[in-house]
N, C-alpha and C positions, 0 to 999 in steps of 0.2 A: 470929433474925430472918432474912427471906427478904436474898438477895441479889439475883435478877432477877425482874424482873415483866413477864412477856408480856402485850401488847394484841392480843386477838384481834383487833379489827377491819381495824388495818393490818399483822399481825406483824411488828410491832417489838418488839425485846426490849431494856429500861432497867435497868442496874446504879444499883441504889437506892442504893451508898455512894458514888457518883460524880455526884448529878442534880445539871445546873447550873439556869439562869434558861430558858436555851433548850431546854431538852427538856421537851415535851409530855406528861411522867409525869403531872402534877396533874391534867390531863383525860380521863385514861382514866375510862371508864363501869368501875361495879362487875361489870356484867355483860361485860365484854370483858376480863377482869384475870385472869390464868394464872399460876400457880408454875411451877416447875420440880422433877420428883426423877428422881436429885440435881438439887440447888440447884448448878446448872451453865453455861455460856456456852455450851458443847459440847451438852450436852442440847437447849438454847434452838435452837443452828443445826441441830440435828440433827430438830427438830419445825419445822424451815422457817420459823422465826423470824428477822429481819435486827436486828445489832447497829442501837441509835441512834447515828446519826455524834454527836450531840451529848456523851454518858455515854455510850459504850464507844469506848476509842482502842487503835485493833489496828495 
């Protein structure tokens, strides 16, 4: 199973084992949904991706 899922549309990148109520994961469009390889945070920032303040606490 993936562990980050990038929304194109606003590059935000959501750590799926951490969604709470308030992150916006559930409405990402299918067409705006990105993995990561590696399945990484690093990767994610590194494609200019911003953690969600809500699921990912740095």
């Amino acid at each position: 199973m993936a562990g980050y899922l990038g929304n194109k549309s606003d590059m935000i990148v959501h750590d799926l084992a951490n969604m709470i109520p308030d992150c916006q994961i559930y409405y990402v469009k299918k067409e705006d949904k990105t993995y990561f390889v590696p399945d990484s945070l690093e990767i994610a920032i590194k494609e200019k991706f911003s953690p969600c303040q809500h699921c990912i606490k740095r």
